[in-house]
N, CA, C and O atoms as a GROMACS GRO file, in nm:
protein
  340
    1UNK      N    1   0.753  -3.876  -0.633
    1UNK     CA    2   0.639  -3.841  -0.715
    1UNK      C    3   0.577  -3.713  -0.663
    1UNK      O    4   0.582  -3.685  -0.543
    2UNK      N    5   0.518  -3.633  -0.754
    2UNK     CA    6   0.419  -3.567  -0.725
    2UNK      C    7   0.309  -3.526  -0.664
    2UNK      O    8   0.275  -3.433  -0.591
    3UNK      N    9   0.259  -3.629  -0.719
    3UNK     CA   10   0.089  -3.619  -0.743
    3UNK      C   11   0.041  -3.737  -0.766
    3UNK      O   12   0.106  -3.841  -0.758
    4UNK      N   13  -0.083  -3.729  -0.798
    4UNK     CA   14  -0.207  -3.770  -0.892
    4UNK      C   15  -0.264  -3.728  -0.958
    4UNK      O   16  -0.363  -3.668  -0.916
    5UNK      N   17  -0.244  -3.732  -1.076
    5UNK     CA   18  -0.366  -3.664  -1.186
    5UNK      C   19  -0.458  -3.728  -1.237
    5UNK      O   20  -0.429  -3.836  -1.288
    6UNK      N   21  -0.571  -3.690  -1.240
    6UNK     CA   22  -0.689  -3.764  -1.302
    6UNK      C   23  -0.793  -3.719  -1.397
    6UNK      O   24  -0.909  -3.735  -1.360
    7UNK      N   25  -0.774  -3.670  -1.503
    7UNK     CA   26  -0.846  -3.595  -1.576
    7UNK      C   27  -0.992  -3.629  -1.648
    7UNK      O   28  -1.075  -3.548  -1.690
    8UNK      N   29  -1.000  -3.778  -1.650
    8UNK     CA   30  -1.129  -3.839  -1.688
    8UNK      C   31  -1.132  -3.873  -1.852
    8UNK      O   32  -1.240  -3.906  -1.901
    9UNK      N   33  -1.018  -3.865  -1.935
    9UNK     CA   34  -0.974  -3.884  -2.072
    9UNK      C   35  -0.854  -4.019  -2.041
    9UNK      O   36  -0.734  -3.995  -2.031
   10UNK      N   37  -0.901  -4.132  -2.030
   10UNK     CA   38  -0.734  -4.224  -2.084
   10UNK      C   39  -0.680  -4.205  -2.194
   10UNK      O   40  -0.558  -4.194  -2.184
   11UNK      N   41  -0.732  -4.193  -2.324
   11UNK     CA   42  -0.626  -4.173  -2.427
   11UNK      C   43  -0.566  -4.049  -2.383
   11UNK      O   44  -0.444  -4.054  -2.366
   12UNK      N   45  -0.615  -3.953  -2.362
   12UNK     CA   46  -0.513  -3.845  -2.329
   12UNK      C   47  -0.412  -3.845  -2.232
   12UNK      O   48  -0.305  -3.784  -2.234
   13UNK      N   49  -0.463  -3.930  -2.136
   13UNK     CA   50  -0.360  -3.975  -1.990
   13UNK      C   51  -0.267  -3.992  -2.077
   13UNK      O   52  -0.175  -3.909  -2.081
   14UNK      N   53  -0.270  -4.162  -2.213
   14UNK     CA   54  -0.163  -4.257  -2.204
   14UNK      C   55  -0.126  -4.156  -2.328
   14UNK      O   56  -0.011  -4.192  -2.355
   15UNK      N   57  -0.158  -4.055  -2.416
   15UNK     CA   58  -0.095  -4.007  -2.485
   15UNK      C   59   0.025  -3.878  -2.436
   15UNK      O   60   0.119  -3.843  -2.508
   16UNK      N   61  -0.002  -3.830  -2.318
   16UNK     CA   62   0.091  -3.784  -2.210
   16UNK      C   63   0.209  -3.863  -2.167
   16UNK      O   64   0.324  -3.821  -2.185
   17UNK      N   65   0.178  -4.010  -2.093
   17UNK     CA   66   0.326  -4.076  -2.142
   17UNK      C   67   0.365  -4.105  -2.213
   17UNK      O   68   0.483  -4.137  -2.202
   18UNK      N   69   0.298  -4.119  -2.348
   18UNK     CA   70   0.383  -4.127  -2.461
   18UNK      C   71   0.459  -4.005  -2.455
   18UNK      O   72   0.581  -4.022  -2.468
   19UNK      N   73   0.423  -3.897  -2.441
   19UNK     CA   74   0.524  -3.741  -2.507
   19UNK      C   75   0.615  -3.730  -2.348
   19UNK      O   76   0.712  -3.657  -2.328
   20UNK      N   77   0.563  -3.805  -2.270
   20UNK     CA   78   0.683  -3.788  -2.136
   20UNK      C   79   0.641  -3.668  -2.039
   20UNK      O   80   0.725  -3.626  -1.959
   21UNK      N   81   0.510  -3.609  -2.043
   21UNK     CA   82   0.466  -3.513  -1.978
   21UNK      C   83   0.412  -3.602  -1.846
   21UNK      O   84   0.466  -3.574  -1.740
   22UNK      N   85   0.322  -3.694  -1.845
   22UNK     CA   86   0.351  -3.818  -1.776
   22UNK      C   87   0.397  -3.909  -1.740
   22UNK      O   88   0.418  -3.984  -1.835
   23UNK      N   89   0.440  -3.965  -1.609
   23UNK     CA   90   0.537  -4.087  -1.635
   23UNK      C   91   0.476  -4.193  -1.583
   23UNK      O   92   0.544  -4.287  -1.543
   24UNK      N   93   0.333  -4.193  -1.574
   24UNK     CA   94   0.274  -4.302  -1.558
   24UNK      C   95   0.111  -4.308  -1.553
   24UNK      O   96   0.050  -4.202  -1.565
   25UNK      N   97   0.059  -4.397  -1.541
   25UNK     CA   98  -0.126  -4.400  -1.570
   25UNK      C   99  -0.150  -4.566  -1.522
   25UNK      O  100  -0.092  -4.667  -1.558
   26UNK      N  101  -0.267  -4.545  -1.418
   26UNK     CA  102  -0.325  -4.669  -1.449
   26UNK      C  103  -0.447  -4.670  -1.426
   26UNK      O  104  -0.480  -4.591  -1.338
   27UNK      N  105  -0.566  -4.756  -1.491
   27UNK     CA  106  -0.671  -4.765  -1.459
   27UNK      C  107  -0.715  -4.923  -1.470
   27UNK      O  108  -0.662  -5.000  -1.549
   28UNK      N  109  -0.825  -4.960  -1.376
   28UNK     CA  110  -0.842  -5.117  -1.341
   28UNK      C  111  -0.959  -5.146  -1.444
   28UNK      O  112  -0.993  -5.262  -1.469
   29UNK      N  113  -1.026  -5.023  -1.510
   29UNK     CA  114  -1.126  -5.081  -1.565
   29UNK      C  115  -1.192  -4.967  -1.683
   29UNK      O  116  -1.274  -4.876  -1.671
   30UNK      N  117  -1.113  -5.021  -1.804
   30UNK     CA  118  -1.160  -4.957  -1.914
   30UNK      C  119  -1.212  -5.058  -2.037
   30UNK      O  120  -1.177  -5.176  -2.047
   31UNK      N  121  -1.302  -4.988  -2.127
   31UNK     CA  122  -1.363  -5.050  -2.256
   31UNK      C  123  -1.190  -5.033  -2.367
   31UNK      O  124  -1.084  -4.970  -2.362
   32UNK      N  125  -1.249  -5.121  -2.446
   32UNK     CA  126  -1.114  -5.173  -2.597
   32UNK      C  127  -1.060  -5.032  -2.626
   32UNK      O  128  -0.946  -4.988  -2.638
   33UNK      N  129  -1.226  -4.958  -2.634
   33UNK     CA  130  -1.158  -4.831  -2.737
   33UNK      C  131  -1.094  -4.724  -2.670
   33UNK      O  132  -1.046  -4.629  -2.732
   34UNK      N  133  -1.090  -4.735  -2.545
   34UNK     CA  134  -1.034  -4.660  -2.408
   34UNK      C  135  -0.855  -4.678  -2.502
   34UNK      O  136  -0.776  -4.605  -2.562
   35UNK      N  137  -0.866  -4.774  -2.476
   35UNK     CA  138  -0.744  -4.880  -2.417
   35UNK      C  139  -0.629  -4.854  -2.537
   35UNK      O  140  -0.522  -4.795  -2.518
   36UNK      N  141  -0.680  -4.919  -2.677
   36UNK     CA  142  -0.630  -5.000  -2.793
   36UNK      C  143  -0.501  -4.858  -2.822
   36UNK      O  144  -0.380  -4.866  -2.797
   37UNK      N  145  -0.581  -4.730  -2.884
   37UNK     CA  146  -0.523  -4.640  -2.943
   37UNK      C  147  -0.396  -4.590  -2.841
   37UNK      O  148  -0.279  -4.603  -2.876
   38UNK      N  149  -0.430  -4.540  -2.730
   38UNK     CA  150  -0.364  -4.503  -2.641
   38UNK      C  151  -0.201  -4.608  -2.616
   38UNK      O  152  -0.085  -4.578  -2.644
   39UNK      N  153  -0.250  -4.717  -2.563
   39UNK     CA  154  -0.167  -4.862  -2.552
   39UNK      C  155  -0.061  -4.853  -2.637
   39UNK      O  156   0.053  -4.865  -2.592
   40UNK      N  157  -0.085  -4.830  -2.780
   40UNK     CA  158  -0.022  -4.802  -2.890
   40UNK      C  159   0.119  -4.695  -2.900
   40UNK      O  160   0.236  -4.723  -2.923
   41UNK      N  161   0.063  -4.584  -2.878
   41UNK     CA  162   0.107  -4.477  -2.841
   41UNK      C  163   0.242  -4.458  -2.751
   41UNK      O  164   0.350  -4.398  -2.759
   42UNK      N  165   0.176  -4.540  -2.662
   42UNK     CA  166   0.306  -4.539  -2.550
   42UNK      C  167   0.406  -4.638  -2.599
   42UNK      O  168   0.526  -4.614  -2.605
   43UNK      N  169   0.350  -4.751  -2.633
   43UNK     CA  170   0.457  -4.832  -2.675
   43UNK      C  171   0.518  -4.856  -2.782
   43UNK      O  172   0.582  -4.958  -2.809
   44UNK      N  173   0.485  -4.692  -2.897
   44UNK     CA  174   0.566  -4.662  -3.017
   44UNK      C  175   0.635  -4.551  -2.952
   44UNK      O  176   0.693  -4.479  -3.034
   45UNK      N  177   0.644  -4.525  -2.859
   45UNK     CA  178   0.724  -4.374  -2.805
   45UNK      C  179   0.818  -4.463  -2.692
   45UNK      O  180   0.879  -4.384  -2.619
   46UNK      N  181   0.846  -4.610  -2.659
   46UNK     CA  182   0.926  -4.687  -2.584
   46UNK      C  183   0.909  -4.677  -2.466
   46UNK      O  184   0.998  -4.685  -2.381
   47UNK      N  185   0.762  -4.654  -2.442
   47UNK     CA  186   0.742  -4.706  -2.282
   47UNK      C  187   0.712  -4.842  -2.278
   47UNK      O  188   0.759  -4.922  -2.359
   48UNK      N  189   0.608  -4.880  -2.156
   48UNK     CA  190   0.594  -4.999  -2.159
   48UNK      C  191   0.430  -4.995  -2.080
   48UNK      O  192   0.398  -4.926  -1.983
   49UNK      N  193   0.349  -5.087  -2.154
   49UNK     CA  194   0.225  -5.097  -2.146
   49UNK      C  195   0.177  -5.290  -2.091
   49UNK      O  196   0.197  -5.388  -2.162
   50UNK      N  197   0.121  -5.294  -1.969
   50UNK     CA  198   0.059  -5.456  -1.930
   50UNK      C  199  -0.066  -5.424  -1.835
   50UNK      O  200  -0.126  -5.316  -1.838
   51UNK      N  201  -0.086  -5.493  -1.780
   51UNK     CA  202  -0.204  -5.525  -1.733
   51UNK      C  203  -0.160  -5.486  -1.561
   51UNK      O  204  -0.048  -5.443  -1.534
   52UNK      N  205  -0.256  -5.506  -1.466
   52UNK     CA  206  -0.200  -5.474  -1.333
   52UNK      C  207  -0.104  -5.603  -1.251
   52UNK      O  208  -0.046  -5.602  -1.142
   53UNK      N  209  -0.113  -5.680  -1.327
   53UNK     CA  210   0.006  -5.821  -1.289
   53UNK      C  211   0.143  -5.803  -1.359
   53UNK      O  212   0.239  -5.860  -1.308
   54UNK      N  213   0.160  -5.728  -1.474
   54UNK     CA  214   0.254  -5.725  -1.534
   54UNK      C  215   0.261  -5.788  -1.675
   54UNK      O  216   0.353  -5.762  -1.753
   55UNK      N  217   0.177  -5.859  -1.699
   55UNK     CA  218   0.092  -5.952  -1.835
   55UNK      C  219   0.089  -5.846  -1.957
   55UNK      O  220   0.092  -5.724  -1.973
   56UNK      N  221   0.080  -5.960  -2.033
   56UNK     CA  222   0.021  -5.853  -2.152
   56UNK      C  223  -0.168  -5.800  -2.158
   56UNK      O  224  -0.269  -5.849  -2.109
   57UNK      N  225  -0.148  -5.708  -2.224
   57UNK     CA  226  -0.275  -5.590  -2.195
   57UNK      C  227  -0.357  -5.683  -2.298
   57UNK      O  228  -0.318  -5.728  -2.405
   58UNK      N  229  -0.479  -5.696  -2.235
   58UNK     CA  230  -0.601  -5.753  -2.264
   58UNK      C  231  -0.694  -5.686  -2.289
   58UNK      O  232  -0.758  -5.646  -2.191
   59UNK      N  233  -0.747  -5.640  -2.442
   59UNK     CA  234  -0.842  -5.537  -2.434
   59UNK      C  235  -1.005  -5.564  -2.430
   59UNK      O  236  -1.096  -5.482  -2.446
   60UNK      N  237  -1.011  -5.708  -2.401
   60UNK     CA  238  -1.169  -5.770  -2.357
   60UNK      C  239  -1.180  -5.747  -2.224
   60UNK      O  240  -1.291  -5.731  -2.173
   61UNK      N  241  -1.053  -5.742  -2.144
   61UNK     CA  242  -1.085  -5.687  -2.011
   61UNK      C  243  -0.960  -5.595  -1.943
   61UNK      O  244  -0.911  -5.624  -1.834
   62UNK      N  245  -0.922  -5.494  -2.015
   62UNK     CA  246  -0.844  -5.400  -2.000
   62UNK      C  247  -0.822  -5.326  -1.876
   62UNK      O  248  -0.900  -5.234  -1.854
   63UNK      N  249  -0.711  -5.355  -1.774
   63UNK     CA  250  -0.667  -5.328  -1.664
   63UNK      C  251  -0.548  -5.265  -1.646
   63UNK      O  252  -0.467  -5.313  -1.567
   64UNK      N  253  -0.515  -5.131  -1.726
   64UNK     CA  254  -0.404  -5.062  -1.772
   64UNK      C  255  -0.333  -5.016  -1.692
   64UNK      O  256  -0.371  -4.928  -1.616
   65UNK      N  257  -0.209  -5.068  -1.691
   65UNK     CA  258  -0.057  -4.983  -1.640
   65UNK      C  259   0.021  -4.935  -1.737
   65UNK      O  260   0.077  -5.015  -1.812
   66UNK      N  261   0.035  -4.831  -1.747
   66UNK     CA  262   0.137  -4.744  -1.858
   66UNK      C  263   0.224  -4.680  -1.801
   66UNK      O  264   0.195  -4.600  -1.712
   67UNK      N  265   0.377  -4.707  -1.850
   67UNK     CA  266   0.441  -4.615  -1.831
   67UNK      C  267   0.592  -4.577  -1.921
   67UNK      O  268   0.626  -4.640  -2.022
   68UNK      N  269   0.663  -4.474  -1.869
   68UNK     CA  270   0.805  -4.416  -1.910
   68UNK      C  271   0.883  -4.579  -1.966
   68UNK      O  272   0.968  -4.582  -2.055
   69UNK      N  273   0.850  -4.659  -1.918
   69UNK     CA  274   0.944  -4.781  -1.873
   69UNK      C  275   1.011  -4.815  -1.729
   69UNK      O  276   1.023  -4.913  -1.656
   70UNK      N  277   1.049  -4.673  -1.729
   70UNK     CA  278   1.143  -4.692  -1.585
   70UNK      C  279   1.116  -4.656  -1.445
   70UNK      O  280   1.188  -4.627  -1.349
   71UNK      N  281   0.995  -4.668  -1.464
   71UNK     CA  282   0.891  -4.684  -1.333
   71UNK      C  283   0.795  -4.774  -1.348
   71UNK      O  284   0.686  -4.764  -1.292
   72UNK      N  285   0.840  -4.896  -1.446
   72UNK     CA  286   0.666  -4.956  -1.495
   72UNK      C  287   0.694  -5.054  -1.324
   72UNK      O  288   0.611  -5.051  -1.233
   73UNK      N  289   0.791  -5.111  -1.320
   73UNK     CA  290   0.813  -5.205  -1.196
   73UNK      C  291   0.810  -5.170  -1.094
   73UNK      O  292   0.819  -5.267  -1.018
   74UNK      N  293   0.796  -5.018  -1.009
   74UNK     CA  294   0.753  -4.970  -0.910
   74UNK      C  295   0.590  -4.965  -0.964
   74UNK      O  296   0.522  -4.966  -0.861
   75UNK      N  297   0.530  -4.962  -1.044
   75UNK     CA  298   0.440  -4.889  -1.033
   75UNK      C  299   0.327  -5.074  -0.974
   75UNK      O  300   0.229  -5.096  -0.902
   76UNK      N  301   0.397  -5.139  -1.040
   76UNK     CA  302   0.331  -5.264  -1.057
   76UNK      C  303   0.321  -5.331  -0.903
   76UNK      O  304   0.227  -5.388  -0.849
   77UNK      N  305   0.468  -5.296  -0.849
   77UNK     CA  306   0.428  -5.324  -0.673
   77UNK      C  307   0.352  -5.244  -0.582
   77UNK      O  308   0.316  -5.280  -0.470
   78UNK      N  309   0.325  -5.118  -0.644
   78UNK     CA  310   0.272  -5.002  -0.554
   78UNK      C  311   0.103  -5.080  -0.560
   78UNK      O  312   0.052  -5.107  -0.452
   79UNK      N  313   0.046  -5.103  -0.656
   79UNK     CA  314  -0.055  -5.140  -0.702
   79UNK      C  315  -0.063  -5.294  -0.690
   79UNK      O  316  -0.174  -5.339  -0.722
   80UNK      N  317   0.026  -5.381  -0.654
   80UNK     CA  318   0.047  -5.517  -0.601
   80UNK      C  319   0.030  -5.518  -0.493
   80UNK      O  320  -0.047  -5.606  -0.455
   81UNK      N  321   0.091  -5.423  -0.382
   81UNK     CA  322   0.073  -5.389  -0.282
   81UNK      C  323  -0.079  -5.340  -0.200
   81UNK      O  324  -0.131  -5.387  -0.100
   82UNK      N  325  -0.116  -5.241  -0.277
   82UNK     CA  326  -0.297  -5.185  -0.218
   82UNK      C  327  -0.413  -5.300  -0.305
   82UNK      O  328  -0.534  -5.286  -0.292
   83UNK      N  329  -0.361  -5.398  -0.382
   83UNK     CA  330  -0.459  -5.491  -0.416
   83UNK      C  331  -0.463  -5.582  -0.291
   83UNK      O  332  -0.569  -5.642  -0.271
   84UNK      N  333  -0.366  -5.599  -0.209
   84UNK     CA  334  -0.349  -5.710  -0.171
   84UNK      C  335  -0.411  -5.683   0.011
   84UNK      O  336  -0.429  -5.763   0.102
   85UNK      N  337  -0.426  -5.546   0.002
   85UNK     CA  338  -0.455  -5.481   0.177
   85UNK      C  339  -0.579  -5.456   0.120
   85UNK      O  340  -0.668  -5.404   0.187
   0.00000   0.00000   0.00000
């Protein structure tokens, strides 16, 4: 990896992995309308969108992992991992 980017826009984050300029996003704590449009996005462009357990995305209490697909399962232990220390 890179980096970290953090720009302070989630739809724009998760509309970045949708187009593949990103290959991943997560945030522990966003509102529906954060969430809904974006969520969408990625997972009409064949990434893969859940919650920080791996669950499906809950937008009453929206805890977003987005990604390419093919980092969604690293991304989920990296973040399994610093929940747990």
């Amino acid at each position: 990896s890179r980096g970290v980017r953090r720009l302070g826009s989630a739809v724009l984050d998760l509309a970045w992995v949708a187009s593949g300029w990103l290959d991943g996003f997560w945030e522990l704590r966003l509102g529906p309308w954060d969430a809904a449009a974006g969520s969408l996005l990625v997972e009409e462009a064949g990434g893969r969108v859940t919650n920080v357990t791996g669950g499906a995305l809950d937008l009453d209490a929206p805890a977003v992992v987005a990604s390419n697909g093919r980092i969604h399962d690293a991304m989920l232990a990296v973040l399994r991992q610093t929940r747990e220390t």
